[in-house]
N, C-alpha and C positions, 0 to 999 in steps of 0.2 A: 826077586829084585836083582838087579844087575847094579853091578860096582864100577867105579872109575880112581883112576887118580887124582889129585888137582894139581895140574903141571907141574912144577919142579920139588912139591913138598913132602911129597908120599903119605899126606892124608887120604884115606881110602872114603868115599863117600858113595852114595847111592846115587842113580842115574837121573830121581827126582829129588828134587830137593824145597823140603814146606816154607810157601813163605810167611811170615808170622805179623804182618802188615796191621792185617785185619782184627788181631788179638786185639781184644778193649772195649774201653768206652767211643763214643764218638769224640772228632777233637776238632774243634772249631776254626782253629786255625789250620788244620792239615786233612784230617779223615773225617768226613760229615756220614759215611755212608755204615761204619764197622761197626757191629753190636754185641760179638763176640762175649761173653762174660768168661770166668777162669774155668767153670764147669766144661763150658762148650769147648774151650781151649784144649782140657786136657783132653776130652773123646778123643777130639782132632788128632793130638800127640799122640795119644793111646794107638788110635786107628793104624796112623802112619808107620809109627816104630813095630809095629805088629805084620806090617806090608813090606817093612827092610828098608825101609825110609830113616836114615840116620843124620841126615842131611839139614840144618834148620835155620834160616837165615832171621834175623832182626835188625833193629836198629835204634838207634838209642832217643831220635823222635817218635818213633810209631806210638801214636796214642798218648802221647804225653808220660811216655817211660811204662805204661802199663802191660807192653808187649811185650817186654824184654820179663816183668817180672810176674807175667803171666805163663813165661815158656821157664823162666827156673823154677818156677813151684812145681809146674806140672813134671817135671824131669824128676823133681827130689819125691814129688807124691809116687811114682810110678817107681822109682827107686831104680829108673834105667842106668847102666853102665855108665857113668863118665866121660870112661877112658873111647868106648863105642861112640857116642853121641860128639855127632860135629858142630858146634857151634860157631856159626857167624855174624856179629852185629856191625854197626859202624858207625863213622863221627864224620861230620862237617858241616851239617843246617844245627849249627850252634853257634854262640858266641865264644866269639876266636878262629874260628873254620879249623882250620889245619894248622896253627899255629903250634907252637910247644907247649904254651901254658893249658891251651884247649886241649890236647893231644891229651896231655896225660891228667888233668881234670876229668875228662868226660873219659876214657876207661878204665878208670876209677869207680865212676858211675854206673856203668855197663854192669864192672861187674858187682857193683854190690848191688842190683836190680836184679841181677839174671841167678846171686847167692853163688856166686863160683870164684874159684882162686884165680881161672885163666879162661879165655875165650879160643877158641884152634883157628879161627879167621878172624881178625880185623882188619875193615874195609872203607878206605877213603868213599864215601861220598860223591863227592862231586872234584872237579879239580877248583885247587884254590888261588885266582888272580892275587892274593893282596899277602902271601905270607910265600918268601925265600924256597923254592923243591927242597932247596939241601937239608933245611932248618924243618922239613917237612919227614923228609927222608930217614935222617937219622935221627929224630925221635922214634920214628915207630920202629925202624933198628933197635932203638934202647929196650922196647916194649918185650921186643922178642929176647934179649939179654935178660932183662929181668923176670922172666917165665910167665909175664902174664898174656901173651899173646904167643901160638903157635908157629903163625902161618900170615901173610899179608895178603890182602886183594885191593881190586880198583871197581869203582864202576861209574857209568857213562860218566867219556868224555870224548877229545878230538884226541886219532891215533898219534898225531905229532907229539899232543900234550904226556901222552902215557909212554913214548918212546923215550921223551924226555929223563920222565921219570925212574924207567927202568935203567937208562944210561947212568945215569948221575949216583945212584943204589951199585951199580956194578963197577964207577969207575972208585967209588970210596970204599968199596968190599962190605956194602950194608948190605938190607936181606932186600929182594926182590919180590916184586907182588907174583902172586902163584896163582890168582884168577881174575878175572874181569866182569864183572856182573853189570851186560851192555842190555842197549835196549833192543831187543831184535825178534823178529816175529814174519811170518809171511808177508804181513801188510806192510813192513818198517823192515826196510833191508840196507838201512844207508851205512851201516857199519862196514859191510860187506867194501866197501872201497879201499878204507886204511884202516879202522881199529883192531878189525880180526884179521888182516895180515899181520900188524905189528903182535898180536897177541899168539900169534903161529910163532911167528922170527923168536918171541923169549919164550915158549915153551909153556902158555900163559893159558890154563882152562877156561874154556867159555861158559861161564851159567848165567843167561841173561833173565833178565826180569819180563814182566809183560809175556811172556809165551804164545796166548792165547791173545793179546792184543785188548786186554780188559774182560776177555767173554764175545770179544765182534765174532773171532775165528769159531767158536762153540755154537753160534746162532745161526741161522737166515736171516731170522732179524738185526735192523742196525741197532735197537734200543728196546726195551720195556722186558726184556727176556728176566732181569731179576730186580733185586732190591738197589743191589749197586747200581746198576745202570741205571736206575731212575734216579738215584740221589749222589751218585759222587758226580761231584763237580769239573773233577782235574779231566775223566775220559774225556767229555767233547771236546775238550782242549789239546788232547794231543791227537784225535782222529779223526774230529768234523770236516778238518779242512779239504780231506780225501776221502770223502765216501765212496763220492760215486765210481771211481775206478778201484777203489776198496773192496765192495761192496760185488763188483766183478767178479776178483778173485774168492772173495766169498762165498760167490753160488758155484766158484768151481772145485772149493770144500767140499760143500755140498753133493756136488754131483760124484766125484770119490767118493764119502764116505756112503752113498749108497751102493755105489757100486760094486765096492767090497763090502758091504753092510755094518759099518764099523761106524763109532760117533765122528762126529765134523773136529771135536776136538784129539781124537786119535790122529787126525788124518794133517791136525797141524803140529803136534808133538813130532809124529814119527817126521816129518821133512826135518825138523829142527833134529831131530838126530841124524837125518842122510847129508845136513849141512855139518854137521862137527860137534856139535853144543853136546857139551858135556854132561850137565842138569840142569835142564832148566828149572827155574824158581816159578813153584805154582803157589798164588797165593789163592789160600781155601782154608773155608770154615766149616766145609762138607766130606763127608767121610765118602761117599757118593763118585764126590768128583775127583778122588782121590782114588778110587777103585774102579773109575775110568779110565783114566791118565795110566795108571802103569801097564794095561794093556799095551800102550802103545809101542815100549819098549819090545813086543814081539812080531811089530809091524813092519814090514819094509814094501817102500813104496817103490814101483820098478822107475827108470831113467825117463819114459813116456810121463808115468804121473807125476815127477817131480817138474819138468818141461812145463808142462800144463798149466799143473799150479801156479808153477815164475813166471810164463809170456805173458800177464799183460801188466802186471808189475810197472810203475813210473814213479821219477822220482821222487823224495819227500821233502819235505823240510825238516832239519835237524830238530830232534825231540828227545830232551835228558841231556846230551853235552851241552853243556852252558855254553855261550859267545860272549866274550867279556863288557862289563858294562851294561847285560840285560839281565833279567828278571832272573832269582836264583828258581824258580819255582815258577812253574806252570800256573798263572791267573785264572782263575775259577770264572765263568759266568754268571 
């Protein structure tokens, strides 16, 4: 396993990092597709931590709180290090969003789900139109004063809105977000404009979510390749609308990873590392797919195949930053 920093905090983390999404029951309102139980949970944790995976993102909706205390049991069964183990969850598809009574209600929550004194990342959500930056800002400042939070992050939004953020944290001497957890993948490149320059400018680690773009980047096929893609609702919703030039760059996956004999999903990790991405967030219930993926870390793809892969690339429509006054969540079909 190879190690990184996360920008400004000198948490030491692995290059992958598990995302714990899928930990659970299904949740009617959010995840129809996860089956997860705590057994299969821990393999998972087991598998990872045994790969140098120390890295483990959740959040405080995933499954109606069962992920979160699906990944503390298995940590306390396993009797992994603490002080090693990186914990990331986060707050704002709750009532209150980002507010301060919400703020410190719901990590509260976290961690008495997740059984631990303190979390090393807490991570806004989404950005919040209806509650004050400052009033946003300097609570989770307080969090890190009162040792229950290490380390701050963000994830998807518009890079104004996070510039925002960061400014307003540095001009009151509060703490700074230290990663960005955006949405970005081959096929979904819109960040590349302004979020990951602003995230360069503070020093701001990139681990985004979606890696593999649901599983599109790992297939030939656009759908039926597994269980999720038959049954989660939210994919067609954020990659129907661009298949077919999608679906392009897809067979040009394809066409690397045979050429170098290497999975389709190596061949889209490793660009995610020739762009910058620090760890990305693989969300997996498979030990499998998880001793694919760090492969990739010994991949490097020359200047031709990265070329390849991006020319035919067009633009998208924004998916994960919210636009104010629309839907906070992606409408299922």
């Amino acid at each position: 396993m190879q190690y990184t920093t996360l920008g400004h905090s000198g948490i030491q983390v692995s290059k992958i990092c598990l995302g714990c999404m899928g930990f659970g029951k299904p949740s009617a309102d959010f995840l129809t597709w996860t089956e997860a139980d705590p057994k299969i949970c821990q393999q998972v944790i087991e598998h990872a931590w045994d790969l140098g995976i120390n890295y483990f993102d959740t959040a405080n909706v995933y499954t109606n709180g069962d992920s979160e205390r699906y990944l503390g049991q298995a940590i306390k069964n396993l009797s992994l290090d603490r002080e090693k183990v990186v914990i990331q969850t986060k707050v704002f598809f709750n009532d209150g969003k980002l507010s301060k009574q919400a703020i410190e209600r719901e990590i509260d929550g976290s961690l008495k789900r997740l059984n631990m004194d303190y979390v090393d990342i807490y991570m806004i959500h989404r950005f919040d139109y209806h509650h004050p930056m400052e009033e946003t800002m300097q609570t989770l400042h307080s969090l890190i004063e009162k040792g229950k939070v290490r380390a701050l992050g963000a994830s998807a939004m518009y890079g104004y809105q996070f510039h925002n953020l960061q400014n307003i944290a540095e001009q009151n001497h509060w703490t700074k977000f230290t990663v960005m957890q955006n949405h970005y993948n081959l096929i979904y490149r819109e960040d590349e404009r302004d979020l990951i320059p602003v995230c360069r400018q503070f020093n701001t680690a990139i681990a985004p979510y979606s890696p593999l773009a649901g599983g599109h980047l790992a297939h030939i096929e656009w759908s039926g390749y597994s269980h999720r893609s038959q049954q989660d609702k939210v994919l067609p919703a954020k990659y129907d609308a661009f298949k077919e030039p999608d679906l392009l760059i897809i067979q040009r996956v394809s066409e690397i990873a045979q050429k170098c004999q290497i999975s389709m999903a190596q061949v889209a990790l490793s660009w995610a590392y020739a762009k910058g991405v620090d760890s990305p967030v693989l969300g997996s219930i498979s030990t499998a797919h998880l001793d694919d993926a760090i492969k990739a870390l010994d991949i490097v793809l020359t200047a031709e195949e990265i070329a390849y892969l991006e020319e035919l690339y067009v633009p998208h429509k924004v998916v994960g930053a919210i636009l104010s006054g629309q839907p906070e969540r992606i409408e299922r079909k």
